[in-house]
C-alpha positions in Angstrom: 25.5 -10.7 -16.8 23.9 -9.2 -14.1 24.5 -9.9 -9.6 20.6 -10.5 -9.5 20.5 -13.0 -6.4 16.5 -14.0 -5.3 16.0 -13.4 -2.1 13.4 -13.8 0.7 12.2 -10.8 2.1 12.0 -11.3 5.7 9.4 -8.1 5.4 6.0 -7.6 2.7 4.4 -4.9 1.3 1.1 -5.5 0.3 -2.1 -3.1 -1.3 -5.3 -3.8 -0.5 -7.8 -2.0 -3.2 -11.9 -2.2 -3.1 -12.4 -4.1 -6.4 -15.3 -2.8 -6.9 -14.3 1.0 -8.2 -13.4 2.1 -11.5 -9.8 1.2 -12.9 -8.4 5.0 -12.6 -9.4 5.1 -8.7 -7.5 1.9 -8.5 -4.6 3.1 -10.5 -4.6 6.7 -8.4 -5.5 5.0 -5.3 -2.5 2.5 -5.7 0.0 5.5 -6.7 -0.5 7.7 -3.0 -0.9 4.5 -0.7 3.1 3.4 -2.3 4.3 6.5 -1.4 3.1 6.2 2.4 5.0 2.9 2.7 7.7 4.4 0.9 7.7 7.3 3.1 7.2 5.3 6.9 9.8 2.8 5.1 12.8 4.3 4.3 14.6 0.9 4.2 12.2 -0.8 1.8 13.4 1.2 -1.4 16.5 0.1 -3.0 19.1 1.7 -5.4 19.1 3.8 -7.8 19.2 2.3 -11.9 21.5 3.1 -14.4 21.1 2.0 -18.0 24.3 0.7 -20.1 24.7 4.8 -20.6 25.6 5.7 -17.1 22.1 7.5 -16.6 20.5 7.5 -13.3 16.8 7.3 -12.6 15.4 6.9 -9.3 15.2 4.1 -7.0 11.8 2.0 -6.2 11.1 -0.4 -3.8 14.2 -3.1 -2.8 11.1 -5.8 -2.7 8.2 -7.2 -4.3 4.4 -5.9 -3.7 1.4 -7.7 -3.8 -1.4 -5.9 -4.4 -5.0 -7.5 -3.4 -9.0 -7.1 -4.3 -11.0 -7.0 -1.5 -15.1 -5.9 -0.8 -15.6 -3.0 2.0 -16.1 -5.5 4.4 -12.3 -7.2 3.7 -10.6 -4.1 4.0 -11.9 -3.1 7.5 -11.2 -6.5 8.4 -7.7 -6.1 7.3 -7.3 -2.5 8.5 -8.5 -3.9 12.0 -5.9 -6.8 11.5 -3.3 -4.3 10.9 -3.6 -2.4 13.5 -4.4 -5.6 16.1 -0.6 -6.2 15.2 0.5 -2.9 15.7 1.0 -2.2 12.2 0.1 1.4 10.5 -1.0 1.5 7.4 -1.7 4.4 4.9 -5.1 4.7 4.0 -7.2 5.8 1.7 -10.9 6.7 1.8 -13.7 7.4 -1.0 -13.4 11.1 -0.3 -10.2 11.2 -1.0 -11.0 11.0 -4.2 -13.0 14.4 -4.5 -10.3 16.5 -2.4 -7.8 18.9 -3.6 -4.6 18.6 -1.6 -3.2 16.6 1.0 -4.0 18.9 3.8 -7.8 18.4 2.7 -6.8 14.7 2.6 -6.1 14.3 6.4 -9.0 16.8 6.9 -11.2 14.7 5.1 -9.8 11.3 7.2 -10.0 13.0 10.7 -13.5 14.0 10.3 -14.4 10.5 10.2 -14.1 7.7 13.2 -12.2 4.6 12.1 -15.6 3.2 12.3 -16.7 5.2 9.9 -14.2 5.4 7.1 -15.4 4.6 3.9 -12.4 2.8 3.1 -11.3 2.5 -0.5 -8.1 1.2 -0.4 -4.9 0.6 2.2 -1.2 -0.3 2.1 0.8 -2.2 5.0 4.3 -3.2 5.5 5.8 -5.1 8.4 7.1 -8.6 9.2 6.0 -11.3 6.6 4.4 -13.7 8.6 2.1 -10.6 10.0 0.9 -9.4 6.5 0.4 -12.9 5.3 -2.3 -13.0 8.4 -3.2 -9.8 7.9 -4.0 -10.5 4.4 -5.3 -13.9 5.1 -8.6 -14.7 2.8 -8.0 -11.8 0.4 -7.1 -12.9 -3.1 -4.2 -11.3 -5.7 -5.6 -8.4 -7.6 -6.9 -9.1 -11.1 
């Protein structure tokens, strides 16, 4: 037996990858954005497990997250959604990809205007009537 419940989230997560770069980008890509969230969203991760041994491993996020394919286009229109609502969302741009280290990372996004960034991929959290706008149009990840 277990004390699962369902519940409604009051708040989403959602990932918004360019579908049109290789699976490993994707899979990388998807791997630092969940960590921002994580990070600016304490409250979003839940407890730690246990197996029937009594061994701990760490705790992942308390709620579900819907990950979505979008072109270029779709994920400067979300990003500009996002922030229209006063959400901030982690980003991540194609150079990204050929950097080192995280200080090169932010580097690499402050050299750019928003205007500019080659966006690859982004990740928002926030009330769930605000990311189902903001994600309004995009479809699930396939």
């Amino acid at each position: 037996m277990t004390d699962y419940e369902p519940a409604r989230f009051e708040s989403k997560i959602a990932l918004v990858l360019r579908a049109d770069l290789p699976a490993w980008q994707k899979l990388n890509m998807t791997a630092f954005l969940a960590s921002g969230i994580a990070r600016a969203s304490a409250e979003s991760v839940g407890k730690p497990y246990y197996d029937g041994d009594g061994t701990e491993y760490l705790a992942m996020f308390g709620q579900p997250v819907m990950v979505f394919g979008g072109t270029a286009a779709e994920l400067t229109r979300t990003l500009d959604r996002a922030l229209a609502r006063g959400i901030t969302p982690a980003v991540f741009t194609e150079t990204l990809f050929s950097t080192g280290h995280d200080s090169a990372n932010r580097a690499a996004v402050a050299a750019v205007p928003r205007a500019g960034l080659d966006l690859a991929g982004l990740a928002l959290r926030g009330d769930r009537r605000d990311v189902d706008k903001i994600t309004k149009g995009l479809h699930l990840h396939s």
